[in-house]
VEXROMAR-867582 format. One record per residue (C-alpha): x, y, z; residue in one letter. Coordinates in nm, 2 decimals, decimal comma. Example, Ala and Ser with C-alpha at 12.3 -4.5 7.8 and 13.67 -1.06 7.14 Angstrom:
// VEXROMAR-867582
<ketor><u>1,23</u><v>-0,45</v><w>0,78</w><type>a</type></ketor>
<ketor><u>1,37</u><v>-0,11</v><w>0,71</w><type>s</type></ketor>
// end
This chain:
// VEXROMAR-867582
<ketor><u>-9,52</u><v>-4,61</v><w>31,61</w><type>x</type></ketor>
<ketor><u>-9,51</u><v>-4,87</v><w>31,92</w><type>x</type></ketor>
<ketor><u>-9,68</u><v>-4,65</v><w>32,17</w><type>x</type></ketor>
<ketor><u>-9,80</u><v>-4,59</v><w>32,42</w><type>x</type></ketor>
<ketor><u>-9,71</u><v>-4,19</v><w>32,35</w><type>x</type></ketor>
<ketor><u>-9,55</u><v>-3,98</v><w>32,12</w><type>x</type></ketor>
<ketor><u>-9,35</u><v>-3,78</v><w>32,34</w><type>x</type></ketor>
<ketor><u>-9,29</u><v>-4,04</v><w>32,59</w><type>x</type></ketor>
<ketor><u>-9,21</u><v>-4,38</v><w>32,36</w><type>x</type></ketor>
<ketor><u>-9,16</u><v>-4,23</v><w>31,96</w><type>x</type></ketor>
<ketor><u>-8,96</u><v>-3,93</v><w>32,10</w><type>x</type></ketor>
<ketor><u>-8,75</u><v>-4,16</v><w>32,31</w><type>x</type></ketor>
<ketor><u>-8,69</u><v>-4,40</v><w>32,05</w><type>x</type></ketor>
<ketor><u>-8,58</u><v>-4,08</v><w>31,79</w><type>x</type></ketor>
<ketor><u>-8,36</u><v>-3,96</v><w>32,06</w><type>x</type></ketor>
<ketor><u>-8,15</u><v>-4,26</v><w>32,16</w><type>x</type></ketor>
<ketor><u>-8,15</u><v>-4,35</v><w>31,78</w><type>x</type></ketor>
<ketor><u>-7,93</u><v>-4,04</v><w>31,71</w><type>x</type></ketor>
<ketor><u>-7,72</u><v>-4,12</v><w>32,00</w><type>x</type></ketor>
<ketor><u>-7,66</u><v>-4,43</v><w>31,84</w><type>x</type></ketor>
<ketor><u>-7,54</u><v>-4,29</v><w>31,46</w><type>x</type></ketor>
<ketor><u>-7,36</u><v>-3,98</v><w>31,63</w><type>x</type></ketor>
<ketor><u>-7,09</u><v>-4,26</v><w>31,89</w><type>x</type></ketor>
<ketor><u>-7,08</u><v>-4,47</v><w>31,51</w><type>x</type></ketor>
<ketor><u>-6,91</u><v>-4,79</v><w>31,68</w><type>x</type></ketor>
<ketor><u>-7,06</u><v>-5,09</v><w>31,86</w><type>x</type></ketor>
<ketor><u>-7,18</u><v>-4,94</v><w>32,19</w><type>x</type></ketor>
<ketor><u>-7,05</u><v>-5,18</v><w>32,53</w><type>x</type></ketor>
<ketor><u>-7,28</u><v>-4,98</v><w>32,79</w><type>x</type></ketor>
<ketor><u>-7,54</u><v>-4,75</v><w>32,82</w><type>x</type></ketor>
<ketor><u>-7,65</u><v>-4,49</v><w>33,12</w><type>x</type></ketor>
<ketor><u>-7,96</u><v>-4,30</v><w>33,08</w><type>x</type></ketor>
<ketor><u>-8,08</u><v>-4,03</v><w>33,31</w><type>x</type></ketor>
<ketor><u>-8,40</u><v>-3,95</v><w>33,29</w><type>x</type></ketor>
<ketor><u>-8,55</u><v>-3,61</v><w>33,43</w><type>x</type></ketor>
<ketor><u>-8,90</u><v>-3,45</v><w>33,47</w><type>x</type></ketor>
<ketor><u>-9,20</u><v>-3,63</v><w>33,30</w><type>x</type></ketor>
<ketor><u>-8,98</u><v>-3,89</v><w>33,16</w><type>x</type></ketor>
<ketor><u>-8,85</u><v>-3,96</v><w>33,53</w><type>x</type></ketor>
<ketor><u>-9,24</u><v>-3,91</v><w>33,66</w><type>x</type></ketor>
<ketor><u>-9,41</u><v>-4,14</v><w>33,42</w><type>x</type></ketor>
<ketor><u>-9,17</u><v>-4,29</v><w>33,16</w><type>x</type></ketor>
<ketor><u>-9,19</u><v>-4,64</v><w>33,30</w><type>x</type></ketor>
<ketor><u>-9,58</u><v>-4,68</v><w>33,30</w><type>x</type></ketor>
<ketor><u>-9,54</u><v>-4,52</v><w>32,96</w><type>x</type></ketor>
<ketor><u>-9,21</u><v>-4,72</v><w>32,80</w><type>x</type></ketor>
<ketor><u>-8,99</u><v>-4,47</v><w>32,78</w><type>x</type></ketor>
<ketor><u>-8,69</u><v>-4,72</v><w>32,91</w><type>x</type></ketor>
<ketor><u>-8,78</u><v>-4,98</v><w>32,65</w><type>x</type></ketor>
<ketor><u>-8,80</u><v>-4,68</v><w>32,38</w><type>x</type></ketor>
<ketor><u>-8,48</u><v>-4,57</v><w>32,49</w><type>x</type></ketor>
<ketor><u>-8,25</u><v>-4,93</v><w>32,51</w><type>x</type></ketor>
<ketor><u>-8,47</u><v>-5,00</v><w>32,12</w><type>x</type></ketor>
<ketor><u>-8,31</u><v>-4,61</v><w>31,99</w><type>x</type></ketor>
<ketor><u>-7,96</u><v>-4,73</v><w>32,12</w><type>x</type></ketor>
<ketor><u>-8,04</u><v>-5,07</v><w>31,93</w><type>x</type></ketor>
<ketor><u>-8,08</u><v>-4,91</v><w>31,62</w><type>x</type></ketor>
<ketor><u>-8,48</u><v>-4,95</v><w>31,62</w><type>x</type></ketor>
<ketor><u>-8,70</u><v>-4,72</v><w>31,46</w><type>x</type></ketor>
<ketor><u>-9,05</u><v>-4,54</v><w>31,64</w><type>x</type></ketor>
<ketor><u>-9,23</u><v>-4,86</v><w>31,49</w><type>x</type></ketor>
<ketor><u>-9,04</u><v>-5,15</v><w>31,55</w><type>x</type></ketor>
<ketor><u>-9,27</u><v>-5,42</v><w>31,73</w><type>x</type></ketor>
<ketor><u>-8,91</u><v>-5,53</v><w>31,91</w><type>x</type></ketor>
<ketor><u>-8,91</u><v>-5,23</v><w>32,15</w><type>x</type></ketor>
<ketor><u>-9,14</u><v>-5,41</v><w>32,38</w><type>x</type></ketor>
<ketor><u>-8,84</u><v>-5,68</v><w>32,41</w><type>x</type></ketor>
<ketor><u>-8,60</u><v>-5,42</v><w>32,42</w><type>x</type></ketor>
<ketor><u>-8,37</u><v>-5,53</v><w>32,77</w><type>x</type></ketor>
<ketor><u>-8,38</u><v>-5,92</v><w>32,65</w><type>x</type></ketor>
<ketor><u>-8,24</u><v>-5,79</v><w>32,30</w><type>x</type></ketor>
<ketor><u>-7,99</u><v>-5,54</v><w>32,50</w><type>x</type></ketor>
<ketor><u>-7,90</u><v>-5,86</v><w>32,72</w><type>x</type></ketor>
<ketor><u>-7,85</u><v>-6,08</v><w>32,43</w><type>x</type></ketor>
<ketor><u>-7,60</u><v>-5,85</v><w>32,25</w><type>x</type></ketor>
<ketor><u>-7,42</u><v>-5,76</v><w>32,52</w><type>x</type></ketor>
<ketor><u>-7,48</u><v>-5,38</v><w>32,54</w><type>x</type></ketor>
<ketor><u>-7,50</u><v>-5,27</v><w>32,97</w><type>x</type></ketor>
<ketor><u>-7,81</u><v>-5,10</v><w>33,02</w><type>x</type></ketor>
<ketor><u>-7,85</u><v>-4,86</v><w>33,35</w><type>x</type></ketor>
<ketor><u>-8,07</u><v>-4,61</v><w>33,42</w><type>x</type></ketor>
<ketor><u>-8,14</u><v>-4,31</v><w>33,68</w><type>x</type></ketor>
<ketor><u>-8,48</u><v>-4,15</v><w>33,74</w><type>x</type></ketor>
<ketor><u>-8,37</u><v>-3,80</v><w>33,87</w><type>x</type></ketor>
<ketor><u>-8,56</u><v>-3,53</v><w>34,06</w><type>x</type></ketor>
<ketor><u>-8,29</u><v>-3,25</v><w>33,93</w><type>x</type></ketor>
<ketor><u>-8,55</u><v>-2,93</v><w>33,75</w><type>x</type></ketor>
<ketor><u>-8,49</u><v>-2,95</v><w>33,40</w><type>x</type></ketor>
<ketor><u>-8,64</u><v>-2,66</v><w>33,15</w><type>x</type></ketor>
<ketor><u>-8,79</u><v>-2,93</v><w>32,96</w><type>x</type></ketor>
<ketor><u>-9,04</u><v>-3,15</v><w>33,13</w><type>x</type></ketor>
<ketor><u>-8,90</u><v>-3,52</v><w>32,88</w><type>x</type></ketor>
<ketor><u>-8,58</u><v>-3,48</v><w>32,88</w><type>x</type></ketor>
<ketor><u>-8,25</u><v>-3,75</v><w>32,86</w><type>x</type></ketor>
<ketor><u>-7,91</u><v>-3,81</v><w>32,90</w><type>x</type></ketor>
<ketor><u>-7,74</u><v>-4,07</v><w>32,76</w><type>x</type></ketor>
<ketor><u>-7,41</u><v>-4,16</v><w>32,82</w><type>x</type></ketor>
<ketor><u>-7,29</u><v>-4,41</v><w>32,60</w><type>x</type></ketor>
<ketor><u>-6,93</u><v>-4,63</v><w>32,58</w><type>x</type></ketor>
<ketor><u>-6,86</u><v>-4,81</v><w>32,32</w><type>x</type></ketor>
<ketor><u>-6,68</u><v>-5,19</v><w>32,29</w><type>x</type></ketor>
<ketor><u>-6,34</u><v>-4,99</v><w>32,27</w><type>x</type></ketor>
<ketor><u>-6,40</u><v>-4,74</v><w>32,59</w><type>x</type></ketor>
<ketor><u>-6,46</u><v>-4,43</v><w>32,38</w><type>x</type></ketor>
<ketor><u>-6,73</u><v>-4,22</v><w>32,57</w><type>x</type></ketor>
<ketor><u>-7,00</u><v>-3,98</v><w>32,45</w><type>x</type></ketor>
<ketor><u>-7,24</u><v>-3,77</v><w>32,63</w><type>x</type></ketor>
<ketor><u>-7,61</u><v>-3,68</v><w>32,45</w><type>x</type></ketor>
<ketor><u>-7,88</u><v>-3,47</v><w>32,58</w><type>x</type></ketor>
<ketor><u>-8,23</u><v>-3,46</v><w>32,45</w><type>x</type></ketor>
<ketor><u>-8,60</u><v>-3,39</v><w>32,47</w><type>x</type></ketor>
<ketor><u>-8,87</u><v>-3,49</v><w>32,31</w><type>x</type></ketor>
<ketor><u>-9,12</u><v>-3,22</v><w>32,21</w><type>x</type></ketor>
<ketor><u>-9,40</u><v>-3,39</v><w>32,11</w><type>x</type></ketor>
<ketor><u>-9,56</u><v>-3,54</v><w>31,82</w><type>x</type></ketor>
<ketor><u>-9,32</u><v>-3,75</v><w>31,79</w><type>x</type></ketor>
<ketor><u>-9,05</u><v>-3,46</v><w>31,75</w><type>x</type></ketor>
<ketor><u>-8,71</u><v>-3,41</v><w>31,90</w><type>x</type></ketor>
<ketor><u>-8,41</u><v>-3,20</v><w>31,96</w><type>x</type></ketor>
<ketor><u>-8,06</u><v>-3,27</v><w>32,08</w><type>x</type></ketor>
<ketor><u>-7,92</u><v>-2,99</v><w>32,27</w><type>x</type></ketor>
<ketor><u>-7,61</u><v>-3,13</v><w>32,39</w><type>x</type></ketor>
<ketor><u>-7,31</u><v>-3,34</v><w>32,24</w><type>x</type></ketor>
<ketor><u>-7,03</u><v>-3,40</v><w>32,54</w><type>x</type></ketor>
<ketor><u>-7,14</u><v>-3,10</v><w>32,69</w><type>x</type></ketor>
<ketor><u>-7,15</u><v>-2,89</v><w>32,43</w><type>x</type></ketor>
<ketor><u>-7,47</u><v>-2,72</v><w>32,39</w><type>x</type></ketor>
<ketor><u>-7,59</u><v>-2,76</v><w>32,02</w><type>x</type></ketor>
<ketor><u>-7,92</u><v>-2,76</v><w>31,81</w><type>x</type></ketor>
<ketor><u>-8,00</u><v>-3,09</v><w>31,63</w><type>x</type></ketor>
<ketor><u>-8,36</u><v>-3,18</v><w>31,49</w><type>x</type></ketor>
<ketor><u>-8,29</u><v>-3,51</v><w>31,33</w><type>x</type></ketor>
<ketor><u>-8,52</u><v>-3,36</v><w>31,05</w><type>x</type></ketor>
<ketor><u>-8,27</u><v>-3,37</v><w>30,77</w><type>x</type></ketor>
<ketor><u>-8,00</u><v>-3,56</v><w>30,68</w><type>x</type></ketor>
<ketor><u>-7,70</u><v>-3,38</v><w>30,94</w><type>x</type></ketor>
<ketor><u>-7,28</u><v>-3,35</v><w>30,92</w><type>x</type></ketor>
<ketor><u>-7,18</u><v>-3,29</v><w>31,30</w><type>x</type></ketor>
<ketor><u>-6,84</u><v>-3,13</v><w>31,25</w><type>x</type></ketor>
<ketor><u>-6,60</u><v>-3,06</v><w>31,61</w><type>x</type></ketor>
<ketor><u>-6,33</u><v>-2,88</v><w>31,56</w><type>x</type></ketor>
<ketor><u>-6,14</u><v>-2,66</v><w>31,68</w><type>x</type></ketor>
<ketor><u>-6,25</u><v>-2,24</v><w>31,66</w><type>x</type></ketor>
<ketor><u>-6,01</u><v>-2,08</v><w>31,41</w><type>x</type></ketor>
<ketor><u>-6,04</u><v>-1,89</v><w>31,08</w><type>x</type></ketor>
<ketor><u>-6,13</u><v>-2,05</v><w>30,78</w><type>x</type></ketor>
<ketor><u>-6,23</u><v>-2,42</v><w>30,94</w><type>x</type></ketor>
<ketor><u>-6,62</u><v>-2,36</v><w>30,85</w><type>x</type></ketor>
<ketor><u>-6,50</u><v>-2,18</v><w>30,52</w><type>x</type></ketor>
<ketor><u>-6,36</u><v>-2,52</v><w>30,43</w><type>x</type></ketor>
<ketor><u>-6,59</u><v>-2,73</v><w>30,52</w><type>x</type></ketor>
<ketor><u>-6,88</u><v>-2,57</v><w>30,31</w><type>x</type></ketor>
<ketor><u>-6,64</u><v>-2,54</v><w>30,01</w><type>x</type></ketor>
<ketor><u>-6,62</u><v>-2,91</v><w>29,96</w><type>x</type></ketor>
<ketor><u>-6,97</u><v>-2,97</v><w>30,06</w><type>x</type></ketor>
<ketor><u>-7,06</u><v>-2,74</v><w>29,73</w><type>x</type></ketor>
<ketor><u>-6,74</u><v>-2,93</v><w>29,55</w><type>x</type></ketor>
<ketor><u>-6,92</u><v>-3,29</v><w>29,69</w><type>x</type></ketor>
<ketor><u>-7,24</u><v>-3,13</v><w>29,55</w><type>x</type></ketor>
<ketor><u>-7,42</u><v>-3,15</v><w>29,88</w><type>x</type></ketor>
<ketor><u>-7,66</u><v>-2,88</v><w>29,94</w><type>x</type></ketor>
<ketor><u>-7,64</u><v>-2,70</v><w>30,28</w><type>x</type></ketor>
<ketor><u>-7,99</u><v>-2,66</v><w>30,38</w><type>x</type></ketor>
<ketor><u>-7,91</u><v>-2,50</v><w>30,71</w><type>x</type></ketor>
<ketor><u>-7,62</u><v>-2,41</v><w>30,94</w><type>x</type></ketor>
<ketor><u>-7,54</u><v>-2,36</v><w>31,30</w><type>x</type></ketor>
<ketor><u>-7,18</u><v>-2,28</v><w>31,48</w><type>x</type></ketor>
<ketor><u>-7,18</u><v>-2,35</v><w>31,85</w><type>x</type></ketor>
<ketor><u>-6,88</u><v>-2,27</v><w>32,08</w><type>x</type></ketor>
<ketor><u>-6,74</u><v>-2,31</v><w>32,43</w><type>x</type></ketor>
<ketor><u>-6,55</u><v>-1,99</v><w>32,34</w><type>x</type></ketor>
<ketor><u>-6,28</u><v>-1,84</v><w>32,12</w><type>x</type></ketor>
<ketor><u>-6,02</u><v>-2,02</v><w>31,97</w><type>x</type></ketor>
<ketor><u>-6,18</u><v>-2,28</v><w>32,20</w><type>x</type></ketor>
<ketor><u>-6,37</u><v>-2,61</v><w>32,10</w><type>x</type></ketor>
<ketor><u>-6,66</u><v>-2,56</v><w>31,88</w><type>x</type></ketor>
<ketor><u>-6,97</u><v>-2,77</v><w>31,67</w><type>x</type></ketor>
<ketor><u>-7,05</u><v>-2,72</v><w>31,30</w><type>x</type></ketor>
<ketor><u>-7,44</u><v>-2,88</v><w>31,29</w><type>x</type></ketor>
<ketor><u>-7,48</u><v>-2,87</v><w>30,91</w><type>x</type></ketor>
<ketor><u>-7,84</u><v>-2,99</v><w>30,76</w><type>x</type></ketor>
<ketor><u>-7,78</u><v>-3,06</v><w>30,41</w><type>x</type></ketor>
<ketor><u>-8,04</u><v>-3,21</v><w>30,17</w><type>x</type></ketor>
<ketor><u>-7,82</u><v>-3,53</v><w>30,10</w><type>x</type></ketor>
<ketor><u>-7,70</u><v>-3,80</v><w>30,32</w><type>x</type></ketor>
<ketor><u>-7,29</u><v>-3,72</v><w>30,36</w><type>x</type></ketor>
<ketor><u>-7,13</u><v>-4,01</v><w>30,35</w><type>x</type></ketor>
<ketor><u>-6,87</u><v>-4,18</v><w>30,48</w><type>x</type></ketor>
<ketor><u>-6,64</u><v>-4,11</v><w>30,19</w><type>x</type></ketor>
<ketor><u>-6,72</u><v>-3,78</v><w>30,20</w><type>x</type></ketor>
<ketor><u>-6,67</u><v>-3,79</v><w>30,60</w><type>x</type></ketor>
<ketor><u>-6,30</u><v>-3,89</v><w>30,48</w><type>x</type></ketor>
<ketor><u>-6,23</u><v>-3,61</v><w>30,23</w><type>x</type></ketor>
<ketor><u>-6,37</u><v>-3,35</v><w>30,48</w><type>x</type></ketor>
<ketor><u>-6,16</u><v>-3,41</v><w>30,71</w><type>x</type></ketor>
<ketor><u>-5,87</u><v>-3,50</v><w>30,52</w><type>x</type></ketor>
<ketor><u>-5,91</u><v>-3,14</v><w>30,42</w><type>x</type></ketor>
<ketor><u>-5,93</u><v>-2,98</v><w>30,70</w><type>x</type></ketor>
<ketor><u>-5,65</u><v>-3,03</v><w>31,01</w><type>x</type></ketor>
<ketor><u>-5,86</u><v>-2,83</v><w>31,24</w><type>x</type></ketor>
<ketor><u>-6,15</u><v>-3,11</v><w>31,29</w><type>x</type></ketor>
<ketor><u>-6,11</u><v>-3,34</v><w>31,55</w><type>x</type></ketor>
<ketor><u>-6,45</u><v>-3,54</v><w>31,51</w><type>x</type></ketor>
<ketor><u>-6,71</u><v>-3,59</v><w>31,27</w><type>x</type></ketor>
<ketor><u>-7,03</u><v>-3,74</v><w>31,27</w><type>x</type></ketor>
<ketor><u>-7,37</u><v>-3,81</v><w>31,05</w><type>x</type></ketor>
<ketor><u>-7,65</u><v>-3,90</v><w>31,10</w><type>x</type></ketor>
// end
């Protein structure tokens, strides 16, 4: 990994990565809020660099994070950030807001727990449970019967293994998340049949 820290650099890096593969289109601007320990100490530590190389698609060891803002500057992505003083329950903690080259907006929350290790707990303000351990089909849709039924048959028909499963909602009948580890990428073509399948998705991502 580029360090200095785990949490503070590799976790940040993890984090912004995802942010990256879940908004899928060239990315125009960036916003990042920072809270807690990332706020406190996340400069002296490189969080911000770890962060803008994520959003570049660099990995935890990429020797081009400590040129992160002049590679930002020299594709054109808008880089702004916030240190905030708003209590958080988790002390590294970040929200990204991200719009891409044709004004489509997303909204990721993350921390990173150590060790290198992260979890997203919210995609456009849905709260959700993503690892970024496993390969991972991010399904929005919207909450009637028989939409996750669906999606797991052809999964099994695509032969993709579900490895593990979790439904989050806003509220009945009202938007909802399918975050579906599987042991196998999902790809793009598979993306396509998904949700050519299903009429009740409305987005759907992998990463």
């Amino acid at each position: 990994m580029t360090g200095p820290s785990s949490s503070h650099t590799a976790g940040a890096v993890r984090i912004a990565y995802i942010a990256r593969r879940l908004i899928g289109t060239e990315i125009g601007s960036v916003h990042f809020t920072l809270y807690g320990s990332f706020a406190e100490t996340g400069r002296g530590h490189g969080t911000d660099k770890a962060l803008i190389g994520g959003i570049l698609g660099f990995m935890p060891d990429d020797e081009r994070i400590r040129r992160a803002y002049e590679l930002a500057k020299e594709q054109g992505v808008q880089v702004d950030f916030t240190y905030s003083e708003e209590p958080v329950d988790h002390p590294n903690t970040v929200k990204i807001e991200l719009l891409d080259v044709n004004d489509r907006k997303m909204e990721v929350v993350g921390r990173s727990v150590g060790g290198g290790n992260i979890l997203i707990t919210e995609i456009n303000e849905q709260a959700v449970e993503l690892s970024g351990e496993y390969p991972t089909l991010i399904v929005s849709h919207r909450d009637e019967p028989g939409v996750i039924a669906i999606v797991s048959q052809v999964l099994a028909q695509l032969k993709v293994n579900i490895a593990f499963m979790r439904v989050f909602r806003h509220g009945r009948g009202r938007d909802a998340y399918m975050c579906i580890e599987t042991d196998t990428p999902v790809t793009r073509e598979m993306q396509t049949i998904i949700r050519q399948l299903c009429p009740g998705i409305t987005e759907i991502f992998a990463v």
